[in-house]
C-alpha positions in Angstrom: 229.1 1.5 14.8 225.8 2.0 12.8 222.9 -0.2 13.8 221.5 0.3 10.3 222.4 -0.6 6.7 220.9 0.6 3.4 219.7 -2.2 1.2 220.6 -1.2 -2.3 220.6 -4.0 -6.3 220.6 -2.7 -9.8 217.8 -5.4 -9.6 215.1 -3.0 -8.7 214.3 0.6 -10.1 216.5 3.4 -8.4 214.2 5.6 -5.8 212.4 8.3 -7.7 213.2 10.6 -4.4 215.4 11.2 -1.8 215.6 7.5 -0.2 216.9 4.2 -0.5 215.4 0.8 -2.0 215.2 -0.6 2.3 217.0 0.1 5.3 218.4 -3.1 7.6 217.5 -2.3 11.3 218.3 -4.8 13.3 216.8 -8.1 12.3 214.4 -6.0 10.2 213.9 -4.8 6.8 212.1 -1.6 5.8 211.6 -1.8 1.9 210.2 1.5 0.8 207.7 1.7 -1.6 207.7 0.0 -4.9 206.4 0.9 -8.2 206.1 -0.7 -11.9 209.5 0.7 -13.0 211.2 -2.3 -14.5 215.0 -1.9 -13.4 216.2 -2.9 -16.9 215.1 -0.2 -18.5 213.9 2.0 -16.2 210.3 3.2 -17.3 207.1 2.0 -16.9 206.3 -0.7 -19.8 203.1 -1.2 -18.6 201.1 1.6 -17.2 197.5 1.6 -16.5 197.7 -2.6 -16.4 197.1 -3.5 -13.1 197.9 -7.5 -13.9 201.4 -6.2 -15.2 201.6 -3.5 -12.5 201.7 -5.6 -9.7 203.2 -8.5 -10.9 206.2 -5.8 -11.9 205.9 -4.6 -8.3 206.2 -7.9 -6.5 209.5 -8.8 -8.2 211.1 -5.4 -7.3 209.9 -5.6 -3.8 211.6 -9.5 -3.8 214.6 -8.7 -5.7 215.0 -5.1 -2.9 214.4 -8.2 -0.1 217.1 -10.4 -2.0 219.7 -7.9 -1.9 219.2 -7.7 1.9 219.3 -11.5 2.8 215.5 -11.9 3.2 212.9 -13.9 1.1 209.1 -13.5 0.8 208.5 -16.1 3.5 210.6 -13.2 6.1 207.9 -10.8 5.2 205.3 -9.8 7.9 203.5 -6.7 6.9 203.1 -5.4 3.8 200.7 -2.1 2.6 199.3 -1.8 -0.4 198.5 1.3 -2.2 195.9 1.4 -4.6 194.4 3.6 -6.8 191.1 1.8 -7.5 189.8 -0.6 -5.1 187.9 -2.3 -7.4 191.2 -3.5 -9.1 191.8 -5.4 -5.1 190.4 -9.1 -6.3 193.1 -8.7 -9.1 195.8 -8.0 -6.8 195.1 -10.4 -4.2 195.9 -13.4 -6.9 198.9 -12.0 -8.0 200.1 -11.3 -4.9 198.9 -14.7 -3.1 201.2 -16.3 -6.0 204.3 -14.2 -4.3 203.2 -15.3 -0.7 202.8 -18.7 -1.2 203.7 -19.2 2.7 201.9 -20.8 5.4 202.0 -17.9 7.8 201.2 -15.0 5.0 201.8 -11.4 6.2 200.1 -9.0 8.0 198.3 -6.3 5.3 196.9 -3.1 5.0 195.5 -1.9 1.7 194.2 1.3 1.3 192.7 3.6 -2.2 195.0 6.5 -2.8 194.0 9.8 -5.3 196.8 9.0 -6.9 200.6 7.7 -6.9 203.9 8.2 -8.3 204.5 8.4 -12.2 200.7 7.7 -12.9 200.8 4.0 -11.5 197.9 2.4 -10.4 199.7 0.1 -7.7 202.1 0.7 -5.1 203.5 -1.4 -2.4 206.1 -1.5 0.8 206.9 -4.1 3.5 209.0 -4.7 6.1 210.9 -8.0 6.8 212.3 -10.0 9.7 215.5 -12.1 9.8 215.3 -14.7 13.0 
């Protein structure tokens, strides 16, 4: 019997790679990366807005944790990926509205040269289900 479980919803892009959307370990939750590709359509309707970016981001991440029985208050580290740091006041509103928790998550942010498909925003996380 596997101890793991790929997390998979049309409600978030398909991977642009060879992985899946999370893996269930345990009472954990690996979400891999997400970028602005709305799942509807599957491109990027608003590259180069970080606002949009994020906010795009966020709901992927949520609707990846959804599909494996978690919600944003199960999070406890996320990393954020940036490709300007200057743009990290902008993303910590958005993303404070998703983490409206008591106990917010652990973080990293870091600047990258660049990520996937031109986007100016990338972000993982991993969850826990007591």
């Amino acid at each position: 019997m596997s101890l793991t479980k790929v997390i998979r919803t049309s409600n978030a892009p398909d991977p642009v790679g060879p992985y899946n959307q999370a893996i269930k370990a345990g009472g954990f939750i690996y979400c891999s990366g997400q970028i602005a590709i709305d799942p509807a359509s599957n491109e990027i309707n608003c590259l180069g807005n970080i606002e949009k970016e994020t906010t795009q981001v966020l709901k992927n991440l949520l609707a990846v944790l959804d599909a494996g029985g978690a919600k944003a208050k199960d999070v406890i580290k996320t990393t954020i990926y940036l490709t300007d740091l200057k743009n990290f006041q902008t993303v910590n509103e958005i993303y404070s509205d998703f983490f409206k928790v008591d106990n917010p998550p652990a973080r990293a942010c870091v600047e990258v040269s660049s990520l996937p498909k031109g986007v100016l925003i990338e972000i993982d996380c991993v969850a826990f289900l007591d």
